[in-house]
N, C-alpha and C positions, 0 to 999 in steps of 0.2 A: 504494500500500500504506500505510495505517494506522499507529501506535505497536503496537497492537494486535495486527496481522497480524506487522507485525516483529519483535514479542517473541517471539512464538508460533513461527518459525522459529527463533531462534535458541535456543530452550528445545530444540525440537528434535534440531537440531545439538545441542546439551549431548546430550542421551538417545542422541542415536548415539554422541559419546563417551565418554559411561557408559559403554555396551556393551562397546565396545571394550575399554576399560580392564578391565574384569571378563574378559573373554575372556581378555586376557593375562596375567590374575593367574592365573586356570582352568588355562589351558595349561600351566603348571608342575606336573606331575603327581603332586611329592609335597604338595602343599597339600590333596587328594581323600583326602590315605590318613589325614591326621592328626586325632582327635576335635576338639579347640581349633580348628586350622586350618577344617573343615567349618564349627564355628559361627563361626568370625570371617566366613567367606564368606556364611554363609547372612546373616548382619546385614549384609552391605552389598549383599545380593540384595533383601532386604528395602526396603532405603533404594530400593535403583533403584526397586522396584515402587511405593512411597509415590509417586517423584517420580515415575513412570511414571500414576499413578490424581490426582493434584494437577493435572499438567498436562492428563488429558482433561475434567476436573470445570473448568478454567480455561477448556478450550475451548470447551464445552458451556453454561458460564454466559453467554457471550456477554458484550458491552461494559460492563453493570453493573459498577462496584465496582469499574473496572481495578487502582488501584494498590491497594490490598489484596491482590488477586492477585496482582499482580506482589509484590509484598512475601512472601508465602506461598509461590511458585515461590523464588525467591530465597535463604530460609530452607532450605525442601526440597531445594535444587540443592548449598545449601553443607553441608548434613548430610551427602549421597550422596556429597561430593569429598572430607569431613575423612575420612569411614570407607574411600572409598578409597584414599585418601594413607596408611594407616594400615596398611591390607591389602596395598600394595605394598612397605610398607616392610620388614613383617614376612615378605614371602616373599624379598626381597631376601637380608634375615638370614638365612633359614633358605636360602637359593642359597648363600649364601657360605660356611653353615657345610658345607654339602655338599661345596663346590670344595677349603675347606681341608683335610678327611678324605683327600678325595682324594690330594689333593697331600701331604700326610704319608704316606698309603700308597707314593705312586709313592717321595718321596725314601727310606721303608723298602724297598723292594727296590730303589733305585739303588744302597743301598750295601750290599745282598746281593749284586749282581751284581759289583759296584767289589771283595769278600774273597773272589767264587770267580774273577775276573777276573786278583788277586795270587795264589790257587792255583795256579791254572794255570800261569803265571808263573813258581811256584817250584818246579813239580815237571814229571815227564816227562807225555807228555800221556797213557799210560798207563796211570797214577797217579794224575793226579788226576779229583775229581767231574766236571769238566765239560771236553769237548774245545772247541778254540777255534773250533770249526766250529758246536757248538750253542751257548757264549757269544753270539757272533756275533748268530747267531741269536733268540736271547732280547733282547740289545741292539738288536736293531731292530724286534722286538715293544714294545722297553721305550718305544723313540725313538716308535712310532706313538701309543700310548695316552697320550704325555706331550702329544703332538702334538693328539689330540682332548681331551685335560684344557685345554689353551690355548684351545682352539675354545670349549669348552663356557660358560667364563670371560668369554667376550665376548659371549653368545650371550645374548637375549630371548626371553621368551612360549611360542611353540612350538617355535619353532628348539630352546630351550634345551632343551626336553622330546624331542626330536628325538638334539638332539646329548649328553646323557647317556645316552641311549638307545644312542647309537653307542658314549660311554666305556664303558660297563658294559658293552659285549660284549666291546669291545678290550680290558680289565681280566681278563673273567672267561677271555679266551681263554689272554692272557698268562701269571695266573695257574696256567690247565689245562698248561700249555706247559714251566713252572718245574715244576711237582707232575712232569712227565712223566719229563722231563729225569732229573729227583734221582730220582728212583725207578728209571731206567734205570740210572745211573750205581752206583747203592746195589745193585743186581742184580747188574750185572758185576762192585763188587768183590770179594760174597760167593760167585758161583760161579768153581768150580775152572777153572784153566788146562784150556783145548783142549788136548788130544794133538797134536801135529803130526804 
């Protein structure tokens, strides 16, 4: 094999993990919804495709003019990794500002559950909003969705697109679960004692 054939492989390789890299910036499903985000993606789609039509015009030239070309793949290659490096960084940001929402959400209803958990506590369980049988309950809805908010925190590419996918149910379930609760509880205060 050549300098030639050799480069031409490893340029390659580079193009497969372009790919990839684009793939798992993609995977993250809110970078699709946002106008900004679309065009930051489409410009390093862009770039791939440049280095994608560089490298078949390199290979089609045939031996002529090697290091030119190699000098021009090179340029092309490093344009397609600064705007990659650019586009993961930026989705990084926008992961994290996600997790941190989250996670203010979760510790705002830990310490909803932490003043109806002292209610209960200080009144008979007849009395207060919530029995310690549905606290309970709510507490280990709270415990699972903190549990996939952790998951999600560690989590890359599609996994991460995956495992939000799983927080946001755990969340919205949670949440439907608390609405139900308080609503049940707001019910039996306002109707009249049963007859015995």
């Amino acid at each position: 094999m050549n300098e030639r054939e050799a480069y031409l492989r490893k340029m390659d390789a580079e193009k497969q993990r372009i790919d990839a890299r684009i793939a798992e910036v993609e995977a993250q499903s809110d970078i699709r919804k946002a106008d900004d985000d679309l065009k930051e993606l489409r410009g390093v789609k862009e770039r791939r495709e440049a280095f994608h039509r560089k490298l078949e015009e390199w290979r089609k030239r045939g031996t002529e003019d090697f290091e030119r070309g190699k000098q021009e793949m090179l340029q092309v290659c490093d344009d397609t990794n600064k705007s990659l490096v650019d586009a993961e960084e930026k989705a990084g940001v926008r992961r994290a500002t996600y997790e941190r929402k989250r996670e203010a959400e979760l510790r705002e209803l830990g310490a909803q559950f932490d003043a109806w958990d002292a209610n209960v506590s200080q009144t008979r369980a007849e009395d207060s909003l919530l029995t310690k049988q549905e606290l309970q309950f709510l507490r280990g809805s709270f415990k699972s969705t903190g549990d996939a908010l952790r998951r999600l925190m560690s989590a890359k590419g599609g996994e991460w697109s995956r495992l939000r996918q799983e927080y946001e149910a755990s969340w919205r379930e949670l949440q439907e679960n608390s609405r139900k609760i308080r609503a049940d509880g707001a019910d039996a205060s306002q109707s009249p004692p049963s007859p015995s």
